[in-house]
N, C-alpha and C positions, 0 to 999 in steps of 0.2 A: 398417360393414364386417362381414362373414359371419365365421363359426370358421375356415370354407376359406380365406378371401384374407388370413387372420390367420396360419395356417398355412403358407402358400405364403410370404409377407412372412418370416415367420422362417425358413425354410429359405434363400430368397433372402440375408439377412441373413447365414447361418452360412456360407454356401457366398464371399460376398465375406471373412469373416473368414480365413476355408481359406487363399481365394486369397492375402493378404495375407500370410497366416503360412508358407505356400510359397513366395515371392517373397523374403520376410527371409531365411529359413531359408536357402537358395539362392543368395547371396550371397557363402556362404564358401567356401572349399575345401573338396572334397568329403573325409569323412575315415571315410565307415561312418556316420556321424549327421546331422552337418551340411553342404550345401552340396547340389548336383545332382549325377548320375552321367554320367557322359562321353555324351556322346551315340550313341556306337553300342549303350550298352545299352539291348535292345529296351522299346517301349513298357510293355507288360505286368510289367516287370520295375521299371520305373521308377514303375508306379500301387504295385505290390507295395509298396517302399520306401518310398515317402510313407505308406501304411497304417500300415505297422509303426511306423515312425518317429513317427508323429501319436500310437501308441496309447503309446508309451515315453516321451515329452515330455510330451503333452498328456492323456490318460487316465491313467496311470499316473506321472505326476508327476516321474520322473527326472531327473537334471539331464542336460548334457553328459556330463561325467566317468564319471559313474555307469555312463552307457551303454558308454560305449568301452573301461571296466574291464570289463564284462561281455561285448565284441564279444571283447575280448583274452582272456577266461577261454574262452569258446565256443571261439577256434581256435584253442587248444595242447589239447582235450579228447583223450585217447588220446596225446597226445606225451610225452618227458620233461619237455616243462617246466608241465605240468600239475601246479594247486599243489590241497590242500586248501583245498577249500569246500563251503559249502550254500548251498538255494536259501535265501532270506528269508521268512519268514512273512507277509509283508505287502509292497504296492505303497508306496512312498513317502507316498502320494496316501492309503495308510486303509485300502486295501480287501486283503480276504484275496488272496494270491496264489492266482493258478490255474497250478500246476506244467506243463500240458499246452501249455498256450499261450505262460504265459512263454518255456518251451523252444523252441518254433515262431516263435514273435517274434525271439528275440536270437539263435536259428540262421540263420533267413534274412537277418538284417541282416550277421551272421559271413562269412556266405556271399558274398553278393552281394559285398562289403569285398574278400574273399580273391577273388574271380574278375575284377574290377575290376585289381584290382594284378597280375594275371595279364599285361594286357594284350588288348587288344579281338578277337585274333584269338584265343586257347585260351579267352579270358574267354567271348568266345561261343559255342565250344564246349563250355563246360559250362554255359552258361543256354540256348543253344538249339538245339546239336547241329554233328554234321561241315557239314553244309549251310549253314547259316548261317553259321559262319566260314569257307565256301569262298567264299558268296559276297559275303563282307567283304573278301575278298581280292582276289575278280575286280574289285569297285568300286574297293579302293586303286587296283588295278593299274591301270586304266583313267584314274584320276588322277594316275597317276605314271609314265604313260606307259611305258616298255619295261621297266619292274619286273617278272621275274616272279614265281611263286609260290614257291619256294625264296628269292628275292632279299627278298621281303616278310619270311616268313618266319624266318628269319637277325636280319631287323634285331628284330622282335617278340620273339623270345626272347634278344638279348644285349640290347636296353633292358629286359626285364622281369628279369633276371639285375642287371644295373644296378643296378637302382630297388631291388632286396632284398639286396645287397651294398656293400660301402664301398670293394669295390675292383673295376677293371675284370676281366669274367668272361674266362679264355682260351679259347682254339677250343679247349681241349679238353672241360670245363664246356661249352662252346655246343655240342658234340658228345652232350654225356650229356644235357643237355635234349633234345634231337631226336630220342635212344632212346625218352626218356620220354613225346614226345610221339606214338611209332608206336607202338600199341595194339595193330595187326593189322587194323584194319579195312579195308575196301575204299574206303573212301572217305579217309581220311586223307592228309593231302598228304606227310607224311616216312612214306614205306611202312617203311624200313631204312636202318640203317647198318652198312654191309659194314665193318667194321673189318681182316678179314683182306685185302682186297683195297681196304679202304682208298678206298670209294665210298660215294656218299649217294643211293639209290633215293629218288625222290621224284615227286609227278604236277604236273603243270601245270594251270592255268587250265580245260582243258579234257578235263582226268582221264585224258591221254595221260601213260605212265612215263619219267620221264626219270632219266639218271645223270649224278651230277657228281665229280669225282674228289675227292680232300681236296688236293689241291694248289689246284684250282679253288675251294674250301674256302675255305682261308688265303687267295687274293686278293683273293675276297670280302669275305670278314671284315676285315681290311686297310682297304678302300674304308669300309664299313660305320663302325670304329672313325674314320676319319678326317672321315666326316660326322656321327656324332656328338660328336664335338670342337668340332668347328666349327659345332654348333648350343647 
């Protein structure tokens, strides 16, 4: 056998290892380290994670813990509950830290964590823009049949309100999300919240402006709370 089919053999070798060790890894619940990322996060985003993650495990010798102490130190950086620390001298594994990359590494693992738990329609508009969680939304809606885009919408940010609280969010909290989430852009599906007149500017499916009042709001929301009870 040649140096070449020696070569090609080991690489074939490393690449079924890969395989193997993303398949284990993969298994658990997703949690910023271990497990897979929901499936609407896009491809590119998903090789991302695996990279980082392969070099914080497996290159860099980290345990679990290690990493999700560092995913949790990354995103309170700039908040109050950002605590003192330093970076460490050294990777677990021996080798001197490289501050540039570490940084780069356990931000984007931070990240992706935090826009995950966003929920799949704002989560994709901060990994891949308005467009792409508009047309996250045209696909829900087309599987959920006379859903529309305000109605998706609603239920996305009181589950993600949910999943970051210990108690159910009021329509009024589901009100101040949907400020948050009008930017001003042109393309954003909650344009406004007229609070003085007590309306929700918002676009449809097909980036036609629609209004709905807050009383249409609360019955909404009502349905909404009621089918999430009962799943």
């Amino acid at each position: 056998m040649s140096n070449h089919d020696e070569i090609v053999k080991l690489i074939r070798e490393m690449e079924k290892r890969k395989e193997k060790n993303d398949k284990e890894l993969e298994t658990y619940d997703y949690d910023g380290i271990f497990g897979k990322p929901p499936k609407w996060v896009p491809e590119v985003n998903l090789e991302n994670f695996r990279k980082n993650r392969d070099r914080v495990l497996i290159d860099w010798e980290y345990s679990h813990d290690a990493v999700i102490l560092w995913l949790d130190r990354f995103s309170k950086i700039g908040s109050d509950e950002d605590d003192n620390w330093e970076y460490p001298s050294e990777y677990p594994c021996g080798e001197k830290l490289d501050v540039g990359q570490f940084i780069k590494t356990m931000d984007y693992l931070s990240y992706l964590r935090w826009c995950i738990g966003l929920g799949p329609v704002e989560g994709l508009r901060r990994l891949s823009g308005n467009f792409a969680a508009q047309g996250y939304k045209s696909w829900v809606g087309s599987k959920k049949g006379r859903k529309d885009a305000l109605a998706i919408t609603l239920e996305e940010t009181y589950i993600s309100l949910l999943n970051n609280s210990s108690k159910r969010p009021t329509n009024g909290e589901v009100l101040k999300a949907l400020e948050y989430k009008s930017t001003g852009d042109l393309n954003d599906i909650i344009q406004e919240i007229d609070w003085f007149n007590e309306r929700i500017c918002w676009l449809n499916q097909k980036g036609i402006e629609r209004d709905t009042s807050f009383k249409q709001f609360r019955d909404r929301m009502t349905k909404i709370r009621k089918r999430q009870k009962g799943s």
